[in-house]
C-alpha positions in Angstrom: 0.0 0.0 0.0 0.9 3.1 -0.7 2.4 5.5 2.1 -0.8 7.8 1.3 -2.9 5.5 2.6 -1.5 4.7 6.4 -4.2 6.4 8.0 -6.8 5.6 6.4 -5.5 1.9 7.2 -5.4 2.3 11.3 -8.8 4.3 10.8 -9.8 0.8 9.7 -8.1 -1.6 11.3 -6.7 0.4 14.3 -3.6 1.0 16.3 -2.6 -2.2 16.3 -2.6 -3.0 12.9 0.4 -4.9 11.7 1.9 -2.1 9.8 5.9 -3.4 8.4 7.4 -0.6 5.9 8.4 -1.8 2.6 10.0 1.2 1.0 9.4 4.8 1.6 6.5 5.2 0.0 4.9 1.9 0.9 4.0 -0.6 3.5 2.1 -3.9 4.1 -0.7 -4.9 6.0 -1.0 -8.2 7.8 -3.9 -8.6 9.4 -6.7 -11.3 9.5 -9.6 -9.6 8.5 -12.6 -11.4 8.0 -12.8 -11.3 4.3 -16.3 -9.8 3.1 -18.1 -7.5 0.4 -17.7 -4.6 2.8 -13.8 -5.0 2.5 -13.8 -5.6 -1.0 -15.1 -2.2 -1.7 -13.3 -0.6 1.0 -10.5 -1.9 -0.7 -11.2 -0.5 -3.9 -12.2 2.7 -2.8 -8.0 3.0 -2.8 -7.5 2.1 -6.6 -4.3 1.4 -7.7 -2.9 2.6 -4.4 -3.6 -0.7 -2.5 -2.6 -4.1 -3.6 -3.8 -7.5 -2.2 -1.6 -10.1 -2.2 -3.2 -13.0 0.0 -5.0 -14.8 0.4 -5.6 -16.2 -3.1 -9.7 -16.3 -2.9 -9.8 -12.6 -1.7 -6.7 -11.4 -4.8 -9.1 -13.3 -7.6 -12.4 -11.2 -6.0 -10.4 -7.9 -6.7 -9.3 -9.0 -10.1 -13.1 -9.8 -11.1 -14.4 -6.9 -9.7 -11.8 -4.9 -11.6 -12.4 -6.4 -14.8 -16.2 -5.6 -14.3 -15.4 -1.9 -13.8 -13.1 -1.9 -16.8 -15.5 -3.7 -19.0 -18.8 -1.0 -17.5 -16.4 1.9 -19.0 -14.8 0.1 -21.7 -18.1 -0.8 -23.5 -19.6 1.0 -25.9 -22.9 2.2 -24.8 -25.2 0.9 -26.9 -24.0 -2.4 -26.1 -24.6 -2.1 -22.3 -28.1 -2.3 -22.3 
């Protein structure tokens, strides 16, 4: 995640997130988060600015939901109805 984003992420998960710095302009979350729909779009809420990369079941959810954005702006319109 993106350094941006570190308060936003103890908003979320609080002060005792597992916050570990990756760069200086990124970090990683561990946590174990019960994975729901909620978190999926508070995930993408962040765009490109977040990442997941485990577990596998919750990385494949973001990619689908991605593609359905792309493809609902990457359609032409009279083919969306």
């Amino acid at each position: 995640m993106k350094l941006n984003l570190i308060n936003v992420v103890i908003d979320y998960f609080g002060l005792k997130a597992d916050i570990k710095p990756v760069s200086d302009s990124r970090f990683r979350l561990i946590t174990k988060e019960v994975y729901s729909d909620g978190l999926v779009r508070w995930l993408l809420t962040w765009g490109s600015d977040a990442k997941v990369l485990y577990p596998e079941k919750l990385v494949k959810r973001m990619a689908d939901e991605t593609e359905k954005m792309f493809h609902q702006y990457h359609t032409p319109f009279d083919q969306k109805r």
